[in-house]
N, C-alpha and C positions, 0 to 999 in steps of 0.2 A: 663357447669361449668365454672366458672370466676378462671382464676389465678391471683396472685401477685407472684414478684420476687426477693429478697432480696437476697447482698452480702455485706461481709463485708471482707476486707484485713487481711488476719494472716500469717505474716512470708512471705515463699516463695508460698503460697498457698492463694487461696481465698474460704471461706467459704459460702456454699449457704441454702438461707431455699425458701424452695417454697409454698404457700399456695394455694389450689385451694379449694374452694368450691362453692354449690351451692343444687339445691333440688334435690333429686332420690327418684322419685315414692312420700311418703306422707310423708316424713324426708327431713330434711336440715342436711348436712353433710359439716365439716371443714376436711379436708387432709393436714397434715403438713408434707413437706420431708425436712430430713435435709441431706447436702451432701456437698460437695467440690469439685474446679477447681483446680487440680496442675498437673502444666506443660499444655498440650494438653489434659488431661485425666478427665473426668469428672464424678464426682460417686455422686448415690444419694442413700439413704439408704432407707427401707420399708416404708411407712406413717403411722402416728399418726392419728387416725379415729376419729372425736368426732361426737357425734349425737346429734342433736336438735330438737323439737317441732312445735316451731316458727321460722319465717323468720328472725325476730327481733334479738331474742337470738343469734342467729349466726350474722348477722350483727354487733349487740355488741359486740362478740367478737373476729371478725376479726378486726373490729375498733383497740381492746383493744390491739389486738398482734401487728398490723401495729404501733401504734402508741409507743409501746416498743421499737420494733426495730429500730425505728427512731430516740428514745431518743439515744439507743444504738448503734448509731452513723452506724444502718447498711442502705445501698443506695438502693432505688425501682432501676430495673433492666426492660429494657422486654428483654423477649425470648429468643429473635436471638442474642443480644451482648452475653449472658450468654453462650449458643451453640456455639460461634465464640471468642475465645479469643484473636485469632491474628488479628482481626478488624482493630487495632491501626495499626500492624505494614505495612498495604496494606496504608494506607492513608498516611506514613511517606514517604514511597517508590513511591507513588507519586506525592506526593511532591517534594520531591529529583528529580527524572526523571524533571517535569515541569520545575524546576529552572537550573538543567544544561541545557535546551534546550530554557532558555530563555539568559543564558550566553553565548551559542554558536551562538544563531540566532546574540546576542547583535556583539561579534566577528568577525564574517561574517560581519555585515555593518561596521564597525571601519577598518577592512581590516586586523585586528589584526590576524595573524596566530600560531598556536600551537608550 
């Protein structure tokens, strides 16, 4: 089964819809969860099931949905950023780390002491 990953920012929270489909046995099946990230805690609600015939039909209508949420200003995700929301604050921290040890090495050759 193929996923997509959509969020969209609300408030102090971020809102998520997950789409996964694909074929089981002689159906194509659309699963839509809708859910939210606030704070560390992430919850998804039951899936919305749709059944289809054709491969097409369901393509048309992931197309159709992807292409909503996109007007509706919500952002494709993968995976792991959505499981991981403190991503950002590892990369800010080293950062931070990197540049004060590029202003203490800088200090060290200047002769400059603390």
């Amino acid at each position: 089964m193929k996923e997509l990953y959509f969020t969209s920012p609300y408030r102090r929270s971020t809102r998520t819809i997950r789409l996964e489909y694909g074929q089981v046995k002689k159906v194509f099946i659309l699963r839509t969860f809708d859910g939210g990230i606030n704070g560390r805690r992430v919850s998804e609600g039951s899936p919305r099931e749709e059944v289809f015939e054709d491969e097409q039909e369901l393509l048309k209508k992931v197309h159709k949905t992807k292409k909503g949420l996109l007007e509706g200003r919500w952002i494709v995700k993968n995976k792991e950023s959505i499981s991981q929301p403190t991503f950002l604050r590892t990369e800010i921290k080293e950062d931070f780390v990197e540049q004060i040890d590029k202003e203490i090495e800088t200090n060290i050759r200047k002769g400059v002491r603390p």
